[in-house]
C-alpha positions in Angstrom: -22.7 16.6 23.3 -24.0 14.4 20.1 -22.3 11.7 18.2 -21.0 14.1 15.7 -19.6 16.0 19.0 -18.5 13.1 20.3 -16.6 11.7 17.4 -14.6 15.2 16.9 -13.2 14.9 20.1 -12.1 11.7 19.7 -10.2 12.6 16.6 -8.6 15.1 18.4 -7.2 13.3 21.0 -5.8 10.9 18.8 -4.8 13.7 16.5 -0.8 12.9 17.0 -1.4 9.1 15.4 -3.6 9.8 12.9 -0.7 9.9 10.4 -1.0 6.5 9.8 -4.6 6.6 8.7 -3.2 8.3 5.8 -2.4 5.3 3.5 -5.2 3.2 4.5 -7.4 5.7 2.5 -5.1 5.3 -0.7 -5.0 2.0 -0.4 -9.5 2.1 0.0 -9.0 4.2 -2.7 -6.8 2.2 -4.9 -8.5 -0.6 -4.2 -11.8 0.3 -5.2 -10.5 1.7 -8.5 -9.4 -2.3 -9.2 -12.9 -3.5 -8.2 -14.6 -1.6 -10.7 -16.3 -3.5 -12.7 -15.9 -0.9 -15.9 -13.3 1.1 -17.3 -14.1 4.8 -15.9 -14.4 7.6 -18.6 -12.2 11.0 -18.5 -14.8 12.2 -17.3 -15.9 10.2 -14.2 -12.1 11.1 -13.8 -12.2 14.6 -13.9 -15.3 15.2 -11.4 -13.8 12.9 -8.8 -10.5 15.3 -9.2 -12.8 18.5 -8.5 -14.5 16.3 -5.8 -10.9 16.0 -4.2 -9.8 19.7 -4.5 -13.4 20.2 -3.0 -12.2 17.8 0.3 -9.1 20.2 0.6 -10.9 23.5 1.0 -13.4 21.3 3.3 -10.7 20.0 5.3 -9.2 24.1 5.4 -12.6 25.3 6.5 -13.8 22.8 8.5 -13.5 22.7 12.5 -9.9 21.2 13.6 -11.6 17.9 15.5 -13.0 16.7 12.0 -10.9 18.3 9.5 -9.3 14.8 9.6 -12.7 13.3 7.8 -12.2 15.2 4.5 -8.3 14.5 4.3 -9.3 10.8 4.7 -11.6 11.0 2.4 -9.2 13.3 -0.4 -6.7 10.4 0.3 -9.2 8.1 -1.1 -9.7 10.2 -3.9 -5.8 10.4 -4.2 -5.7 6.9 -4.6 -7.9 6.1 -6.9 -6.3 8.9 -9.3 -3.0 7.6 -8.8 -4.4 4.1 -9.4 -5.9 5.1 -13.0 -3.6 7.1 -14.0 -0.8 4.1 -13.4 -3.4 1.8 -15.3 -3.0 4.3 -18.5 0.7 5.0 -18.4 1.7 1.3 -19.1 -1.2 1.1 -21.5 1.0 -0.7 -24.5 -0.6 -3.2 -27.4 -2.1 -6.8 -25.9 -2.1 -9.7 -28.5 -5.9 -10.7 -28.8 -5.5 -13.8 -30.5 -3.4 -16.9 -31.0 -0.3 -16.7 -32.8 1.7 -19.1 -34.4 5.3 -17.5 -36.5 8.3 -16.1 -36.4 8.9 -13.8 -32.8 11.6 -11.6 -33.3 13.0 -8.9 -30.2 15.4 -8.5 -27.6 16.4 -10.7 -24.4 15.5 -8.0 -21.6 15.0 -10.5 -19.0 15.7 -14.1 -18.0 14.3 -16.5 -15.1 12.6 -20.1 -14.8 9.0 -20.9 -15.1 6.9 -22.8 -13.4 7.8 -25.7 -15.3 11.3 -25.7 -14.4 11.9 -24.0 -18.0 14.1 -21.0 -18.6 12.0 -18.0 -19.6 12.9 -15.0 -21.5 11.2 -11.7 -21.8 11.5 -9.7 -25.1 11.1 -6.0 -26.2 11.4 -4.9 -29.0 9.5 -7.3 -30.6 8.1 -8.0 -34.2 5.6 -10.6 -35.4 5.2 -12.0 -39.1 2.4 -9.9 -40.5 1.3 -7.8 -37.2 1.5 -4.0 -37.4 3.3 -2.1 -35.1 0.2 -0.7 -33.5 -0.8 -4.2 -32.6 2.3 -6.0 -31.7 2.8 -6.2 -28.2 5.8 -4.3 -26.2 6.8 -7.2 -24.5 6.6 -10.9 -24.9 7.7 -13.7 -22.6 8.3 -17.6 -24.0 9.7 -20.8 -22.4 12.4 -22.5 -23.6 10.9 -26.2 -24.3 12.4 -29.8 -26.2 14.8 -28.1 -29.1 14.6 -24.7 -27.8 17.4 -25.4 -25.6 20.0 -26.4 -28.5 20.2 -22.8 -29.7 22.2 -20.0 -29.0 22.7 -19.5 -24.8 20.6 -16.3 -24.2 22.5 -13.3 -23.2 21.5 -10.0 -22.0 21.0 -7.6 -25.0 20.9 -10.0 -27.8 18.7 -9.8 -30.6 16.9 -13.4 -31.0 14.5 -15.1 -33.3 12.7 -18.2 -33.0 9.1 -19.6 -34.0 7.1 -19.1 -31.0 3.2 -20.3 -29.7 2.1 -16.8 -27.8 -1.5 -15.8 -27.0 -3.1 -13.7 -24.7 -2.1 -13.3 -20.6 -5.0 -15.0 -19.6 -7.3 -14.0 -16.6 -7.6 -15.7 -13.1 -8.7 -18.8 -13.1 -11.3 -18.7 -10.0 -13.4 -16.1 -9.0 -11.0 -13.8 -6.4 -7.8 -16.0 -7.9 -4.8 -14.4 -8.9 -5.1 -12.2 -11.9 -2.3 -12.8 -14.4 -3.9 -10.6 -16.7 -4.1 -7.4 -14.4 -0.3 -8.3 -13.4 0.5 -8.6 -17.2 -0.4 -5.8 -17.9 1.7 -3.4 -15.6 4.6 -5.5 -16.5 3.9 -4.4 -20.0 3.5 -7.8 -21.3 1.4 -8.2 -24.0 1.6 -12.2 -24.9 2.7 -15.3 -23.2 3.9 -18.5 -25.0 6.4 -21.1 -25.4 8.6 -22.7 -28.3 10.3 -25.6 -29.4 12.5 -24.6 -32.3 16.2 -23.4 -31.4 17.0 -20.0 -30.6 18.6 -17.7 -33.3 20.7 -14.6 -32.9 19.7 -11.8 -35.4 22.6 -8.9 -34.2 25.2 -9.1 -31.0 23.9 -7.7 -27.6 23.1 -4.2 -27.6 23.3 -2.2 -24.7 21.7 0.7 -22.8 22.2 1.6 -19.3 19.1 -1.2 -18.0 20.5 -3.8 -19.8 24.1 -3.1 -18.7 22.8 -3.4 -14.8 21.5 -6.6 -16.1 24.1 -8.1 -18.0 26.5 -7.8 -14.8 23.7 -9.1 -12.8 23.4 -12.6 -14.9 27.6 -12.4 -15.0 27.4 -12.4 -10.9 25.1 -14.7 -10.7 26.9 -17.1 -13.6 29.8 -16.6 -10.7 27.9 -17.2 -8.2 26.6 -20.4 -8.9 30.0 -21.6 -10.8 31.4 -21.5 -7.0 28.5 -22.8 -5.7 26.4 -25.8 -8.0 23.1 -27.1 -7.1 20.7 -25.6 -5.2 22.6 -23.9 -2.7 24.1 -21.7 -6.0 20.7 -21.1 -7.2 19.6 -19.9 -3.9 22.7 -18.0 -3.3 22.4 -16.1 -6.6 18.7 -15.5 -5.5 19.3 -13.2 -2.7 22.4 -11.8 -3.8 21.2 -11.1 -8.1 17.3 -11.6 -7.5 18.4 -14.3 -10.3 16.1 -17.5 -9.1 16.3 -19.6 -12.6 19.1 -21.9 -10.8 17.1 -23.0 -8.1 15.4 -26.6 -8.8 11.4 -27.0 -8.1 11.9 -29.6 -5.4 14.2 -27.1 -3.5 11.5 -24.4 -4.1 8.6 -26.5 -3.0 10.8 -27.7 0.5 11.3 -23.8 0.6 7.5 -23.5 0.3 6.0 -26.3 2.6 8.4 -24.6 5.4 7.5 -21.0 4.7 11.2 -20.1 4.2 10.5 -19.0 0.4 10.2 -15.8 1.2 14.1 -15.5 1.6 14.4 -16.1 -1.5 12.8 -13.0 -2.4 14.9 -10.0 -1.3 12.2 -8.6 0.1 12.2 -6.0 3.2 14.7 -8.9 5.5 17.5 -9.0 3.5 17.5 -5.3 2.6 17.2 -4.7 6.3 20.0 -7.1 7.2 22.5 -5.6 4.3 21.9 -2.3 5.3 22.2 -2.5 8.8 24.7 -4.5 8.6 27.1 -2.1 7.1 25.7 0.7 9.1 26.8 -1.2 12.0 29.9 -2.0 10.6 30.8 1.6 9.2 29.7 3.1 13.3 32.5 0.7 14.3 35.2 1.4 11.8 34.4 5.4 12.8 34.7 4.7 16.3 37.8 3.5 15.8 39.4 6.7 14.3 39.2 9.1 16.6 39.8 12.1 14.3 36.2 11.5 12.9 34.7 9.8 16.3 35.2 13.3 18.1 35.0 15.8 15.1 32.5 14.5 12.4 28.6 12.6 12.9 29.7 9.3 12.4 26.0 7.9 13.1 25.0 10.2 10.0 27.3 9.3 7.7 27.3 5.2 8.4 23.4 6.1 7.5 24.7 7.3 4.4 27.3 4.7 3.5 24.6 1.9 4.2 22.1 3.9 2.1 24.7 3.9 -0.3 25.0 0.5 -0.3 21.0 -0.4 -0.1 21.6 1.0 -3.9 23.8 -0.9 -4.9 22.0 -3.7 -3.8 18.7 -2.3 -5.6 20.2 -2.0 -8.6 22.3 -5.5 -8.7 19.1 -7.1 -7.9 17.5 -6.2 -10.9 15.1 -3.4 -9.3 11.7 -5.4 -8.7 9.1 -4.5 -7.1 9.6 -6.4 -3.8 13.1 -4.7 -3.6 11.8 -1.2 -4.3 9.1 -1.5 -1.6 11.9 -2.9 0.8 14.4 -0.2 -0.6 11.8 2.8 0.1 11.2 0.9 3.6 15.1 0.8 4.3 15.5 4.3 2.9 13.1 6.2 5.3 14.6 4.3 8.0 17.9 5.7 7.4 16.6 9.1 6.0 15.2 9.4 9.8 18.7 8.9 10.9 19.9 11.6 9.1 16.8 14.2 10.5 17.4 12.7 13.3 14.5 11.1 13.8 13.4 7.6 15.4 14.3 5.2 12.7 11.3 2.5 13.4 7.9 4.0 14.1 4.3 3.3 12.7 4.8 6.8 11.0 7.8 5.8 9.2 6.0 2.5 7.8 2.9 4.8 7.1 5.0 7.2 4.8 7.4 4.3 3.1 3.7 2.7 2.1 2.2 6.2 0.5 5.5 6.2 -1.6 5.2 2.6 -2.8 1.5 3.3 -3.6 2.0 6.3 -5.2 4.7 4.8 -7.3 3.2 1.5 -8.0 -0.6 1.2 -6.6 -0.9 -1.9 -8.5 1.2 -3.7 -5.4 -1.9 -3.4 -3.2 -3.4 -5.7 -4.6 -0.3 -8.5 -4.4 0.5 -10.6 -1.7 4.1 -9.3 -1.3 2.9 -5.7 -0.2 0.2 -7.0 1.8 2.4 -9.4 4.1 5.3 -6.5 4.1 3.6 -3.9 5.4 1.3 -6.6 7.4 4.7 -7.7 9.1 6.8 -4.1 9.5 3.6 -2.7 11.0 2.9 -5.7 13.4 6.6 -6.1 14.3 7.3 -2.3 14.9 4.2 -1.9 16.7 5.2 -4.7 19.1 8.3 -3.9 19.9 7.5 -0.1 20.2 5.0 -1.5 23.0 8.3 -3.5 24.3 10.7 -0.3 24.5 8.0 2.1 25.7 6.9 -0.3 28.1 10.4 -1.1 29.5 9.3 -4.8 28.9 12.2 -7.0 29.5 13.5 -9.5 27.6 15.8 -11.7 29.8 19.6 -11.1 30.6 21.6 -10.0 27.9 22.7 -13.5 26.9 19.2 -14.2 26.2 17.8 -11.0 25.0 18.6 -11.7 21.7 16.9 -15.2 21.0 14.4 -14.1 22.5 14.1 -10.8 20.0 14.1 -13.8 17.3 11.6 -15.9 18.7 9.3 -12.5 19.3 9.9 -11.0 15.9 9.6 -14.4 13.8 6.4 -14.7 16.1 5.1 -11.7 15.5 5.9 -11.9 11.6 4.3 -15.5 11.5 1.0 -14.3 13.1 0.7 -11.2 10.8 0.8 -12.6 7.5 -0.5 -16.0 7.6 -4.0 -15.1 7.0 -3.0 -12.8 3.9 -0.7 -16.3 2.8 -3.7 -18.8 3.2 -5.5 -16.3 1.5 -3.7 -15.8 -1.6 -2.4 -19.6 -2.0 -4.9 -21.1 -0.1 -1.9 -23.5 2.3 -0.5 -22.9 5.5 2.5 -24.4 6.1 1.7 -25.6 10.4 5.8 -25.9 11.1 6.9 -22.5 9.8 7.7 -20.6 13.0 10.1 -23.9 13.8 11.5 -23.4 10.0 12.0 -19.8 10.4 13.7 -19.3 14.0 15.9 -21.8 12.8 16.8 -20.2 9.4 16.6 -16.4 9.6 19.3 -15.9 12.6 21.9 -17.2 10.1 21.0 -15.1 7.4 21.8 -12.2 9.6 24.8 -13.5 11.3 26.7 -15.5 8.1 24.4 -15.4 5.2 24.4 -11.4 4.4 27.5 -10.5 5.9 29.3 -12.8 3.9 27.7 -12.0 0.9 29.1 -8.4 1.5 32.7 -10.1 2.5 32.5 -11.4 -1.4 31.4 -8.4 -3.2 34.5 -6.6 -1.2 36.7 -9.8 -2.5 35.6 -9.8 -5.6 37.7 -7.3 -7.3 40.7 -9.5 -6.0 39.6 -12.6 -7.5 38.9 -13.9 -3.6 35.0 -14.1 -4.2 35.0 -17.4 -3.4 36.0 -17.0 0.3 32.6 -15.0 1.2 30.7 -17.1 -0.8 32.0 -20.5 0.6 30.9 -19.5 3.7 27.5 -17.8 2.6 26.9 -21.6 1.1 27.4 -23.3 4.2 24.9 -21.3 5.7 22.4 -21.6 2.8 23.2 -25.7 3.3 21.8 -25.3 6.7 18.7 -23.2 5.5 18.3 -25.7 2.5 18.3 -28.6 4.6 15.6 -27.3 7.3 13.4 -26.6 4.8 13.7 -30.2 3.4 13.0 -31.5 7.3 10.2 -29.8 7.9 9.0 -30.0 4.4 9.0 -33.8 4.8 7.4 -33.8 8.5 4.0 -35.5 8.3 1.3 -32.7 8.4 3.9 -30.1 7.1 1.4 -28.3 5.6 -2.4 -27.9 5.2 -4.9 -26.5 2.2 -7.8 -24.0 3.2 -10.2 -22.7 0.7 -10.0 -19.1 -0.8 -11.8 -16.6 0.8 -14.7 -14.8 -1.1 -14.1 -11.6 -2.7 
């Protein structure tokens, strides 16, 4: 038998796992679409589209032990599609020089920059003396000096102010982070700042987005009325996806500890909410026999918890770290409902095809990378761990120990795509994190729910009193092992 032989039937003997090979080659594909060092024509386009159909009626005529080769290799083609046709879709207007003048547009979003400024995003935006063909769709400032003593920003409202915007400007070392690639799938197409007072041109007008986001900023106002400081800022984080009320000290403890991802509400806490009322609607139908013995209570908890991962999504303002960890939940539960295992390499495999066929661009971000790095590593272990019967202690124990695996596991996975994309690695983060992300399952998230049940009643504060003495803990971790000598250490960015 010769290598070619030899190679076939060794794809077919793994043929039931080569399901997860499927978006490694959109993500080849995707990726190599974003190393290009030119803009391909329509017509480069169209022969690598004939080249794909081509792989299909390979893949249909070809011998079953390498018919997996041409899907591969159509998946790569499928990627790189998807990955240009993305890049023309949000094509909109990019300023290409400075401007000084009169900004004019519509609040549309609101957060904190780096500099501990707020930071609004406009649409709808007109410039002194630009055409409408050139004037970008979006335009972000900072709120500097006078800026502040103008109207508060609201959701919807019309502002104008005299503004500094230029360009999004490129990365800023050879294989750094490209702000100009990320600006442009966010549809931004200036950056600046101002100093002169805000001025309202019209009251707030509303469509269905910027009602989602209007009760978003009024829960997190809430929120951090209840709770002041950073533990309200970091509360209306998780809960809104609002992080303008957390201070930069509290962000870099958060950093130098590697706890900043729960800030984020990322993949954990979409994971925690959801199973959390799964496991609590299983119990409530337990407890009523009529639909214990007569209806599938496992089925519809799944769909009460997917009910309220949507929620969730859309309080939280719908970025793109929540929809990855919202398709990610979803499959999960959608497996219930097909019955299906709801954790298995093939379920991460599919939830990453969607997120790349809905937003390729995340491939190339450090969120996606460390998600997927960490699902796939974490179910991967502790499908070894079931399969294998490996146990895990009494049953007192079995859960810390669960922790101490998964935050392990999680740890190892992603802090070579971490040092890689901000060049630190913060050496006491497994100690930070087994001692912050227990409570966010057992206090933090559930009481967060408690509130959002309260809320109607004007007892909000109840839940969210006890979500900030939880928070406290996690806030004050971070600021002890932050401050422990050798907390963290710099590497240098790997080459391209």
């Amino acid at each position: 038998m010769g290598l070619i032989g030899q190679f076939g039937q060794t794809l077919l003997f793994q043929r039931g796992s080569l399901f997860g090979w499927l978006p490694v080659g959109m993500a080849m594909g995707i990726a190599l679409f974003f190393r290009m060092t030119f803009e391909p024509s329509m017509a480069l386009l169209a022969g690598i589209c004939v080249g794909g159909a081509a792989l299909v009626w390979l893949a249909r005529i070809s011998d079953q032990s390498l018919s997996p080769v041409p899907v591969f290799l159509f998946m790569m083609v499928l990627g790189f599609e998807l990955a240009a046709w993305r890049a023309h879709s949000v094509a909109r207007p990019v300023l290409s020089w400075r401007y000084y003048g009169p900004v004019e547009g519509r609040i549309v979003g609101m957060d904190r920059s780096s500099s501990d400024a707020v930071r609004l995003t406009l649409d709808r935006v007109k410039l002194d003396r630009v055409g409408p063909d050139k004037t970008p769709h979006r335009v972000r400032i900072s709120l500097h000096g006078d800026a502040t003593l103008g109207v508060p920003p609201e959701p919807g409202l019309r502002v104008m102010t005299t503004a500094h915007i230029s360009p999004p400007s490129g990365p800023v070392e050879p294989g750094g982070f490209d702000f100009q690639r990320h600006a442009w799938f966010a549809e931004l197409g200036s950056v600046g700042y101002t100093r002169v007072p805000l001025m309202a041109i019209s009251k707030a007008e509303f469509d269905v987005r910027q009602t989602v986001f209007r009760i978003r900023m009024i829960a997190s106002m809430r929120v951090r009325e209840v709770l002041p400081g950073d533990v309200g800022g970091f509360a209306a984080a998780v809960t809104t996806g609002d992080r303008s009320g957390i201070s930069q000290d509290g962000l870099e403890d958060l950093r130098a500890s590697n706890t900043a991802h729960l800030l984020a509400i990322s993949g954990l806490h979409m994971g925690l909410l959801s199973g959390f009322v799964f496991s609590l609607l299983r119990l409530i139908f337990a407890l009523i026999p009529a639909i214990a013995l007569r209806w599938p209570a496992r089925k519809m908890a799944a769909v009460g918890a997917l009910i309220a991962a949507s929620v969730y999504l859309a309080l939280s303002g719908g970025n793109v770290a929540t929809e990855r960890a919202f398709i990610m939940v979803a499959v999960a539960l959608c497996a219930v409902l097909v019955n299906r295992r709801a954790f298995s390499l093939r379920g991460v495999a599919l939830a990453a095809m969607i997120v790349l066929a809905l937003r390729p661009e995340a491939l190339m971000g450090p969120g996606f990378q460390m998600s997927f790095a960490a699902t796939t590593a974490l179910v991967a272990v502790f499908g070894w761990v079931r399969e294998g019967q490996v146990s895990m202690g009494p049953k007192w124990l079995a859960p810390v120990v669960a922790v101490v695996i998964s935050s392990s596991v999680a740890g190892l996975a992603t802090a070579p795509i971490g040092a890689a994309h901000f060049n630190a690695i913060a050496h006491y983060g497994l100690i930070a994190n087994l001692a912050s992300i227990p409570l966010m399952g057992v206090l933090v998230i559930p009481a967060a729910v408690l509130a959002l049940f309260l809320a109607p009643f004007g007892l909000d504060w109840i839940g969210l009193w006890i979500m900030g003495g939880g928070l406290r803990w996690i806030l004050w971790v971070a600021d002890t092992v932050a401050n422990l000598e050798g907390a963290r250490g710099f590497v240098a960015g790997p080459g391209p």
